[in-house]
N, C-alpha and C positions, 0 to 999 in steps of 0.2 A: 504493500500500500504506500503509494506516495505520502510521504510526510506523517505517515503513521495514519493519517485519516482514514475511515471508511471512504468507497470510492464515490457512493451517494451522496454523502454529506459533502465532498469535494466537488462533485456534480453540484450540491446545489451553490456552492461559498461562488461558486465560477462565472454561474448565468449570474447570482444577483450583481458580482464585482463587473461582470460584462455590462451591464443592464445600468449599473453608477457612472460608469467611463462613457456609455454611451448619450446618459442624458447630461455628464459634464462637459461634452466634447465639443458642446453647441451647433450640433446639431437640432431639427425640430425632435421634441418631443416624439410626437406621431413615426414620426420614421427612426429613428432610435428607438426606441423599443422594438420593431420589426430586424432592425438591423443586429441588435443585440441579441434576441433570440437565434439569427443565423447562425451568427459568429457562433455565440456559446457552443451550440450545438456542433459546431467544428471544432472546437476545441479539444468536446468532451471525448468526438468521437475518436478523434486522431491520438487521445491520451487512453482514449478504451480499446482501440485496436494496440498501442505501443504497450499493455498490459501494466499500465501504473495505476490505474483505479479497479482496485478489489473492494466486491461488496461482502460482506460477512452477512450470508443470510444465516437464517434458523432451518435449522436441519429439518426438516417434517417426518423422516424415515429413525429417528431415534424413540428407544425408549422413551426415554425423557417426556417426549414430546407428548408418545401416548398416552402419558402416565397423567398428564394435562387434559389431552380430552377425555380422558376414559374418567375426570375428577367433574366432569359438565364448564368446561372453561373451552369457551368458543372458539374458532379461529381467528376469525375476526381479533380477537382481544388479547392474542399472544403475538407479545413481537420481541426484540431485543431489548427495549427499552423496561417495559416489565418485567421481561425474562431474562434477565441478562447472562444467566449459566445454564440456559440450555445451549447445546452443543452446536457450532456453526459451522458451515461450508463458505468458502475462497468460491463466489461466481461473478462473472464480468457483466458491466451495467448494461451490454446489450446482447442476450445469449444468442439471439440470433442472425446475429450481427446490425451495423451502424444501419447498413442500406436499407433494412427490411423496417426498423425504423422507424424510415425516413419516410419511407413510403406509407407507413402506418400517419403519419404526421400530417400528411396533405390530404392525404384521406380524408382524416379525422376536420382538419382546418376545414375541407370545403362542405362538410357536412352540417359546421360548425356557424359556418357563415350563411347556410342556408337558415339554419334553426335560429338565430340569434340577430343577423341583419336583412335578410335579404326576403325569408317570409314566415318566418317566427312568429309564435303568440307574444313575445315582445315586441316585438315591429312598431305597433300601433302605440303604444307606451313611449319608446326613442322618439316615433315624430313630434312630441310633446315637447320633447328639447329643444329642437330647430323653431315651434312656435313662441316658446318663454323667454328662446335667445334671443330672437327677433320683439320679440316686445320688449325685450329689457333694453336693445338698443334702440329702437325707435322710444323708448321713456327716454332713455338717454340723451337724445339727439335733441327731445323737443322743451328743453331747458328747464324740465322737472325737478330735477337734482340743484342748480343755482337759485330759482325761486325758490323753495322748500327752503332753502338754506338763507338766503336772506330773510323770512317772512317768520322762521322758528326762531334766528336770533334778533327779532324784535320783539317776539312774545316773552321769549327767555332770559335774553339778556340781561335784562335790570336783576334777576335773582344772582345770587353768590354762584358762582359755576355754572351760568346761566348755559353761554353760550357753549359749554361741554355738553350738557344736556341737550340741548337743539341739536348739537351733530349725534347725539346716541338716538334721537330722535328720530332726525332726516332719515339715517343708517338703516334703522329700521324699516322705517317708513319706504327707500330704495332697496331694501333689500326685499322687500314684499312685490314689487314693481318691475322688480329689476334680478336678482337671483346671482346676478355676474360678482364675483369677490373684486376681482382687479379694475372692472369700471369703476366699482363704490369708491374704493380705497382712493383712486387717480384722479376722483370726481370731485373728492371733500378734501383731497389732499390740495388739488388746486382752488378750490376757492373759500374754503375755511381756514386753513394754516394761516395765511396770510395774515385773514381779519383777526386771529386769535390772538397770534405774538403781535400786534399791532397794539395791540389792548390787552397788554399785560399778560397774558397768560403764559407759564413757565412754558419751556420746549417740549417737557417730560411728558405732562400733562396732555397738552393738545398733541401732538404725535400718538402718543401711547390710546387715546380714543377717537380719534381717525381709524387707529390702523383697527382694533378691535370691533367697533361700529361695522364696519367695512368688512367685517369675515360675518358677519349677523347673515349676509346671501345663504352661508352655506348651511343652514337650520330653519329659517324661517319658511313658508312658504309662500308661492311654489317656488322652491329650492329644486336648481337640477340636481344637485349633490342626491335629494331626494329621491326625485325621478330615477337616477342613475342607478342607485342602491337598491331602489325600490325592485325593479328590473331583474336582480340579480336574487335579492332575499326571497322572492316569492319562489323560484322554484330549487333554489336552497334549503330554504325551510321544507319546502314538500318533499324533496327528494332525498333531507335528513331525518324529516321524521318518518317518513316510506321505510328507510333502512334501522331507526330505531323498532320502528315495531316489529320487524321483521326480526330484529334479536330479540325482540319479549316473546317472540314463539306467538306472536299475532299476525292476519293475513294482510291486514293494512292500519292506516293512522288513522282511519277514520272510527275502525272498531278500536284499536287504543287508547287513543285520545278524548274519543266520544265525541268530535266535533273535526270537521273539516282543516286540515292542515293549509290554511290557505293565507297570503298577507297580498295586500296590495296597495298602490303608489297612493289611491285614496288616502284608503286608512292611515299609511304613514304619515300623508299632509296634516291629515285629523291629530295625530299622536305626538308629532314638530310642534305643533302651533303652542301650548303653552311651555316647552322648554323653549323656545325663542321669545315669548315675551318674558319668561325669567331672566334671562340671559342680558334682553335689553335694559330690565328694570334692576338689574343689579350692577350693569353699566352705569344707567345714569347716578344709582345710589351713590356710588363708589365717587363719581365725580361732584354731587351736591358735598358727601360730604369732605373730601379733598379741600373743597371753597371754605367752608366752616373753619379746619381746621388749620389750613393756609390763606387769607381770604386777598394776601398782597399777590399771590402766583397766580390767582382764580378771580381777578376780582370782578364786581358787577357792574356789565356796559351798559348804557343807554345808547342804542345805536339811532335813534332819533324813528320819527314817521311814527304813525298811529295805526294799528292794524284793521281800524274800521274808522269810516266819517265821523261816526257819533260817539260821542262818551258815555260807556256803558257803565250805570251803577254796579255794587256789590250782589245787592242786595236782587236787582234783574239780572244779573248774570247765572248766581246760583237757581235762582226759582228757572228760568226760560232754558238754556242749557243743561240743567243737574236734575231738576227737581221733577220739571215736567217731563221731562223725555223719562226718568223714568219709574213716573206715575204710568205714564201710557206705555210702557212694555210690560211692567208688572201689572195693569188692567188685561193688556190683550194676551196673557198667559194665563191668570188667571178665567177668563171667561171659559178658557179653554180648560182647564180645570173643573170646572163644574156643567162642562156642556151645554153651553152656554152660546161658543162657538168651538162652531168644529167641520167634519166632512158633512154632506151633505149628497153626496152620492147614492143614486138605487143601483150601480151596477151590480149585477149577481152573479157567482158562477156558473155555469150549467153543471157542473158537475157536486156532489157533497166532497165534504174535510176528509182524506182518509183518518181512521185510527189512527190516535196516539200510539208510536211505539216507547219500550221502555227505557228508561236513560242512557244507559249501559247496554252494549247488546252481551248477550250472554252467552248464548250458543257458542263458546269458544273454548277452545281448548285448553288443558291444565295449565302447559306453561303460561298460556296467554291471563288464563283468569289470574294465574298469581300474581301477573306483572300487571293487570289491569287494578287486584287489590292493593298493591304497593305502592302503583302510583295514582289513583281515585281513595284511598280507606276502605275499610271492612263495611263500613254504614253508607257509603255509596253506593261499595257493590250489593249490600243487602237489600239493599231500596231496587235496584234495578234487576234482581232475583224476582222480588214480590213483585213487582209491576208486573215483569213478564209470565210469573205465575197468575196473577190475575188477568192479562190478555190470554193464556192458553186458557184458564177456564172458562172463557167469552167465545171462546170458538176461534182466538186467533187474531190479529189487527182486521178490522174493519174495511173495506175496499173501495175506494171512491167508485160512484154509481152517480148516473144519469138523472139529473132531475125532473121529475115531470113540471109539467104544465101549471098543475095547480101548486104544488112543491115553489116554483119559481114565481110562482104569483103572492105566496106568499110570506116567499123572501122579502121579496120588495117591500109589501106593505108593513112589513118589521121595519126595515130601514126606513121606512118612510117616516114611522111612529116616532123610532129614537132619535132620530136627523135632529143637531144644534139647531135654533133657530136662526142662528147666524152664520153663513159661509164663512169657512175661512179666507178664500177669495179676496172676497168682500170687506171682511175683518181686516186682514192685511193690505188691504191700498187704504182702506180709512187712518189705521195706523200709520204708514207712511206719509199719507195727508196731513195727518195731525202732528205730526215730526216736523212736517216741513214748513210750517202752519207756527208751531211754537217757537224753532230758530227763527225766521223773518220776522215774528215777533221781538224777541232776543235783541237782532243786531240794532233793532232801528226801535225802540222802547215809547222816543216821541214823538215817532210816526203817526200819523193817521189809522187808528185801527179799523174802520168800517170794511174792507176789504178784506183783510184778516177775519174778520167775524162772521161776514157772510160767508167765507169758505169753511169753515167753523162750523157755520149752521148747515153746510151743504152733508158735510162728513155726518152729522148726527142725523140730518133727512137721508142719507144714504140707510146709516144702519138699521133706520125708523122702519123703511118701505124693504129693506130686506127681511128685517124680522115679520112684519104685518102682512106683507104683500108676494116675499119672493120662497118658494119653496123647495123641496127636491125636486118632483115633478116641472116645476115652470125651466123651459127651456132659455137657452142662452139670449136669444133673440128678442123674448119676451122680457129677459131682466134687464135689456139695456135700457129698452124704451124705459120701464119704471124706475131705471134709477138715471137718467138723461139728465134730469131737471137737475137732480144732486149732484150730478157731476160737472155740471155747467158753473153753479156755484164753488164746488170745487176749484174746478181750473182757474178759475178769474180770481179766486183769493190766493191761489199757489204761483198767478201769474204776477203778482205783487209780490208775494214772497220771497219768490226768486230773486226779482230785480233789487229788492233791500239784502238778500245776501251776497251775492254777487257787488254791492256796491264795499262789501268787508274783505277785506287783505286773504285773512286765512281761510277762508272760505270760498274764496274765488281760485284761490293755489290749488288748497287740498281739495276741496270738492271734487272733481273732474277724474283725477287720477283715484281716489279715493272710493268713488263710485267703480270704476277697473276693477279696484281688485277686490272690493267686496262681490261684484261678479263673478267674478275667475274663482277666486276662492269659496265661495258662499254656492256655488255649483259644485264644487267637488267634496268640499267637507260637508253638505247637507247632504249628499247622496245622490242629487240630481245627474249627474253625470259623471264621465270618466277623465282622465288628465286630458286628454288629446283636446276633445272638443272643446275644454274648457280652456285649453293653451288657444286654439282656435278663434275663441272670441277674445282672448284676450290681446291677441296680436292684432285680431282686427280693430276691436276697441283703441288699441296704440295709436295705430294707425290716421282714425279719427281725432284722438286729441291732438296729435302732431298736425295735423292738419290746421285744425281749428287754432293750434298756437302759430303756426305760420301765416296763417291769412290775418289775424290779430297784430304780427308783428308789420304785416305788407300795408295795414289800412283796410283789409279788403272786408268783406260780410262773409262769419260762416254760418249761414242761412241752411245753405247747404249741408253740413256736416251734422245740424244741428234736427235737420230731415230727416237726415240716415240714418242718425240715431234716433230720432222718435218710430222711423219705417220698418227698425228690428225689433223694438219695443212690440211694436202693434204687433207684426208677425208673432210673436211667442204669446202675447195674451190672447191674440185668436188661435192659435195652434192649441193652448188650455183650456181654451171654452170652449170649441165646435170644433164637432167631427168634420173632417175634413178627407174625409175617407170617401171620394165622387162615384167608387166605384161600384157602388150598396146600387141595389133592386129599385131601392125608396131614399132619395135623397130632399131633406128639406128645405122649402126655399131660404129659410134663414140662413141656414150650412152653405147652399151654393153664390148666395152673394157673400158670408164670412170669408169663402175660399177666393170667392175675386178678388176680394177685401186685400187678404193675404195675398193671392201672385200680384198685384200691385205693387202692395209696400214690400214685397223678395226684388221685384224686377228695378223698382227707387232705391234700395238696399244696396242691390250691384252696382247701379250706376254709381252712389255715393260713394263707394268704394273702389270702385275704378278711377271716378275722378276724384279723389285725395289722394288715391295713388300717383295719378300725374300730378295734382299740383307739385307734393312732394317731391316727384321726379325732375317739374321742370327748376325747383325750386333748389335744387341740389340738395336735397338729402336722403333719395328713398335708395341712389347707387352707392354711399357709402355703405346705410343700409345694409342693402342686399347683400353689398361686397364680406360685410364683415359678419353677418349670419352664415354665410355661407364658408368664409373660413374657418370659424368655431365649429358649426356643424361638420364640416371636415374634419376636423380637429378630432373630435369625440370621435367619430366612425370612424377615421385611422388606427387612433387610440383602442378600440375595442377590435379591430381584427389585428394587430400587432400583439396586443397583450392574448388575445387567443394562441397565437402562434408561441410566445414565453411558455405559457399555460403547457403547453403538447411539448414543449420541449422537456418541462421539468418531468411532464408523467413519463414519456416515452424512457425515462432511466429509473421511474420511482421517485422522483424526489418530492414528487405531494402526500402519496402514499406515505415515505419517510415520515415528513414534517405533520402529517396529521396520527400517524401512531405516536410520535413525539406525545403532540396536545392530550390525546388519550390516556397515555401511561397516567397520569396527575389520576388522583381518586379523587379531589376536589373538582364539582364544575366551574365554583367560583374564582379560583385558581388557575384553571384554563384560560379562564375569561379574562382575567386580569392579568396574566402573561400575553394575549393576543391585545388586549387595549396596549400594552407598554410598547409591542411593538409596533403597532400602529401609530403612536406617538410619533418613537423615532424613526420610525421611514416616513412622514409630514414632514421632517427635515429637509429631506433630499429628493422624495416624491412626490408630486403636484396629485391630490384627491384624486383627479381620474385613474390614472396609475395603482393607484391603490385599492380602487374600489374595481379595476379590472385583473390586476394580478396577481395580489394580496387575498381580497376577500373570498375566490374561487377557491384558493388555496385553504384557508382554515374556515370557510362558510360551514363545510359538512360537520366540521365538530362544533363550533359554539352556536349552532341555527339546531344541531341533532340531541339539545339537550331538553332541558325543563322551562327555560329562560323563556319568558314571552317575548315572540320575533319582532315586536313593535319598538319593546323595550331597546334589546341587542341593535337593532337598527337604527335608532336613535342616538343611542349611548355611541355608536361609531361616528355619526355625522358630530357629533359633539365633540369628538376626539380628534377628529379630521381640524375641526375648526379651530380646536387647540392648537395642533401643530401649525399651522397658519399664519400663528405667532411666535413663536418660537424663535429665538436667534438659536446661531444666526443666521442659518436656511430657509426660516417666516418666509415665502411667498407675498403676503401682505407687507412686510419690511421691505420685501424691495422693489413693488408697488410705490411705497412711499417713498423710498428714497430716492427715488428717479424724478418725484416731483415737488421734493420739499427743497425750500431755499438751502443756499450754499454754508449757509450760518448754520444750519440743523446737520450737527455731526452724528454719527452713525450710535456712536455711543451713547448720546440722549435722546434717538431712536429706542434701543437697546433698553436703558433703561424706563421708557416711558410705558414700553409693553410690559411690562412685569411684574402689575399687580392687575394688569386683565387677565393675566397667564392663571397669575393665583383666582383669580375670578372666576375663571374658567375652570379649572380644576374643583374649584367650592362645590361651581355648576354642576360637576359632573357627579361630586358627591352627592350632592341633593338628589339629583337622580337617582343615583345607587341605592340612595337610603328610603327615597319616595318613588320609587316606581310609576306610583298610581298619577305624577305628575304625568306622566306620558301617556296613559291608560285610561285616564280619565274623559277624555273627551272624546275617542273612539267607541268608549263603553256605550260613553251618556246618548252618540250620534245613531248609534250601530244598534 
């Protein structure tokens, strides 16, 4: 053996050392990793043909060995690492030589790339990327990131560590928008640094929450780090817990587990979202209290301007902003609480509910049942004994059957009985009425209210004639007519509204983009949709506000933009009200002018969108755009068939196989876990997230996704670890982001030290997670 090593373990010291020389080399990224797995694999084999790399397997033909299985100790579960004096054999890392291989390896690769890029159940998951990247740089372009930042350090400002706060702010706020780490970091670096050390603030300080702010992309959502991870854990998780239960002597995970081994990019966005507003809120803590406790490093600007016309009392600011907005969510939650409002639906099945079946299936085999009582309890599995003794004495689960006539007639009329008397619908535009009804109240307090009030009054004659007048049975057609009047009042009080907030600083910034992403987001984490479509509207929505900020900066009218967004609106409220299904026996005349309704505002929709796209285009910025969407999406899709190719190189000698009986041998799972976080740390050092989440994760996914750990958690807890390393000197990615745009006076070293109590931050963060799981957990539960 060379150098004493096993030849495996030398196989793997080789590709990673190939794989560091190659991303030092300066070359791209993308094609260094592809080029590094060549090499490597030249290397290994011309040292595996010259006979310097001997592997020391475990003998399978000795006693010993028998004497292991004949004790019930699997194969699987004996290696060297465990076993270290069972008896081994001298065999070379390719017994059947390099070439056969090799030839196993392009195999495998184009098999690899059909499954994973080319027409894989992933597929549709990656296109989400190329739309988030694209929205994040169309936000970018259309000067979201220097408003936001001007408009938060005149709200902030005057507080002690005001303007640190505004940028943990913005951070957030573009990292929800935007998802890109090196835009953020380059964004704020160029036009906050400035104003900070301008106005007193230490170097340490303002560097050090730039650069932390600015890694917030890689947690918050939609996060591609997200997406990316997302992508890889779902069929990690399935395909580790497939293989755990197949050691408990079970036929699958489903009967293991008692529940589908499945995670998805949703649910992760749902499970992100409160460790990212931790992360943000322990940012800005950190730097309020920094201001307190230093207050000459941090001290409080008045950057001058007023964020709205008028001078808004104390005492109207809490009630119109605080009090009422939410009096009126805690009313519209409540109503729904006491059915009050709710569905109002008669659709029925045609067919009945099958039988319950029992918690636990049962019918399974000794070893199974013991490993299903080890891991559910003894009063689990007794409960799901009894259940299925009580279905076998019923004659067995139930079998869904055809509903008759009268059966289905009097489904309805149940639904009909119980039905809220208030849509939710209905419930929900009057609540966003009255939202928007109480800010226009808020900003302009010695406005004129009559306008205000009669929309007011319109919202309460809405809910009046829904309750009195509109029921399950009355069709879409018929509740508009009845509630027209109320909505006319409506709009003319919301049309006043607008115009008084819209005349306020922060409200005219945040509103627009802010509206974006509770869209984008509020479709995926409500369940409504899946990433793609919701990337989909949200690059088109970009798209729109860049527009509408371009024609604002030209003089011109976005009348237009302002079409196409009411024209998608209309489409998806008619698409929820009326069938639109023209193909039916019997279509109603309300359905077939709905559906004209609709191709109208799809066929205004496209044009809107066509022409923003050229304004944009002539206006020069939809081909930087394009240009640099499409370089990043390169980027990632090089990156993911290169690192395939690393991936086949390590298996074709063992060396994943190796390093995951390594992770095994440990009888702690938490111990695995936390030897895989360590090293995730330090390879953040010197590996850019992608890299990691394509070459790394593959690698140890099958042991720490194949344990007890909820995959939501594990997944999270990585993006959080990724985001750590980030910062990190002196390899931080985010550091040298900054350092490429901070003045020449900001030395590397109060860089260095300005990151170093986010680091501790970040590490607190990660403990909290560790120690509260259900922070992650929690809002997938609550959604799901």
């Amino acid at each position: 053996m060379l150098f004493g090593i096993d030849g495996v373990e030398l196989g793997i010291i080789i590709v990673f050392l190939t794989l560091f020389a190659g991303i030092l080399s300066g070359f791209p990224v993308a094609f260094a990793i592809g080029g590094s797995a060549v090499i490597s694999f030249a290397i290994i084999a011309a040292l595996d043909t010259s006979g310097y790399l001997i592997h020391m397997a475990v003998d399978t033909t000795t006693p010993e060995y028998a004497a292991l299985i004949a004790e019930g100790v699997r194969p699987e579960a004996i290696s060297v690492f465990r076993n270290p004096d069972l008896p081994r054999y001298a065999s070379e890392l390719f017994p059947q030589g390099w070439e056969v291989a090799l030839d196993r390896n392009v195999g495998f690769l184009v098999n690899r790339m059909n499954e994973r890029v080319l027409a894989g159940q992933s597929i549709e998951t990656l296109l989400a990327v190329l739309m988030f990247v694209m929205m994040g740089i169309v936000l970018e372009r259309s000067r979201i990131a220097d408003e936001l930042l001007t408009t938060m350090a005149k709200v902030f400002g005057p507080l002690p560590g005001g303007l640190a706060v505004s940028i943990v702010i913005v951070g957030a706020f573009l990292a929800a928008s935007t998802g890109i780490v090196g835009a953020t970091v380059v964004t704020m670096g160029l036009l906050a640094l400035p104003t900070m050390l301008k106005n007193g603030y230490s170097p340490e300080l303002s560097t050090g929450v730039i650069a932390a702010s600015g890694t917030l992309g890689q947690i918050i959502p939609p996060s591609i780090v997200i997406v990316l991870l997302g992508t890889l854990a779902g069929d990690l998780y399935s395909a580790a817990q497939e293989d755990r239960a197949q050691l408990a002597g079970c036929t699958d995970a489903l009967t293991f587990l008692g529940e589908p081994a499945v995670v998805s990019v949703g649910t992760l966005f749902q499970a992100a979202l409160l460790p990212g507003i931790l992360l943000a809120f322990l940012y800005a803590a950190y730097a309020f209290g920094y201001a307190l406790l230093n207050p000459s490093k941090a001290p409080a600007v008045e950057l001058g301007g007023s964020a709205g016309r008028e001078v808004i009392t104390r005492n109207d600011a809490l009630f119109w902003f605080l009090a009422a907005p939410v009096a009126l969510i805690a009313l519209f939650i409540a109503l729904g609480s006491v059915n009050i409002r709710g569905d109002q639906s008669v659709l029925v099945d045609s067919f009945t509910d099958a039988g319950q079946t029992a918690s636990l299936r049962t019918n399974v085999s000794e070893d199974c049942a013991a490993s299903m009582i080890e891991l559910h309890g003894q009063e689990a599995w007794d409960t799901a004994v009894a259940e299925q003794s009580a279905i076998t004495d019923a004659g067995g689960v139930e079998q869904a059957r055809e509903l008759t006539e009268e059966e289905r007639a009097q489904a309805v009329q149940d639904k009909i009985a119980d039905a809220a008397p208030l849509g939710t619908g209905i419930a929900l535009l009057a609540l966003l009425a009255a939202l928007a009804l109480a800010l226009g109240r808020g900003v302009a307090p010695s406005a004129n209210p009559a306008p205000l009030i009669a929309g007011a009054a319109g919202v309460l004659a809405m809910l009046f004639v829904d309750a009195a007048f509109v029921g399950p049975t009355t069709s879409p057609g018929t509740t508009l007519v009845l509630i027209a009047l109320p909505l006319i009042a409506i709009f003319y009080g919301l049309k006043h509204a607008s115009a008084r907030m819209f005349q306020n600083e922060i409200i005219r910034v945040v509103f627009p983009p802010l509206v974006l992403i509770i869209a984008v987001l509020g479709s995926i984490l409500g369940g409504i949709t899946n990433p793609t479509p919701a990337a989909a509207l949200g690059a088109g929505g970009a798209i729109l506000l860049a527009t509408f900020r371009k024609l604002q900066d030209q003089g011109r009218s976005g009348a237009v933009v302002l079409w196409t967004a009411a024209a998608i609106v209309i489409m998806l409220i008619i698409g929820t009200n009326f069938d639109m299904r023209m193909g039916q026996e019997v279509v109603l005349l309300e359905n077939r002018f709905a559906f004209l309704v609709a191709f109208g505002a799809f066929l205004f929709a496209m044009f809107g969108l066509l022409w923003s796209c050229w304004t944009l285009f002539t206006g020069g910025v939809l081909s930087p755009v394009v240009r640099e969407t499409a370089k990043v999406t390169s980027m990632v899709f090089t990156i993911l068939i290169g690192s395939q190719l690393l991936n086949l190189v390590l298996i074709s000698f063992g060396g994943e196989h190796h390093i995951q009986q390594f992770l095994r041998s440990f009888d702690s799972e938490i111990q695995v876990f936390l030897i895989v976080m360590l090293v995730l740390f330090v390879l953040g050092f010197v590996l850019d997230f992608l890299e990691i989440i394509y070459i790394v994760i593959p690698i140890v996914g099958p042991v720490i996704y194949g344990g007890t750990f909820d995959p939501k958690w594990v997944t999270i807890m990585i993006a959080v670890n990724l985001q750590t390393s980030f910062l990190t000197p002196p390899f931080g990615f985010a550091l040298f982001y900054l350092r490429g745009v901070a003045p020449k006076e900001i030395t590397t070293g109060q860089i260095y030290r300005g990151v170093l109590p986010f680091i501790v931050i970040q590490v607190v963060g990660l403990l909290l997670l560790y120690w509260f799981p259900t922070v992650v957990t929690i809002v997938p539960n609550l959604l799901n």
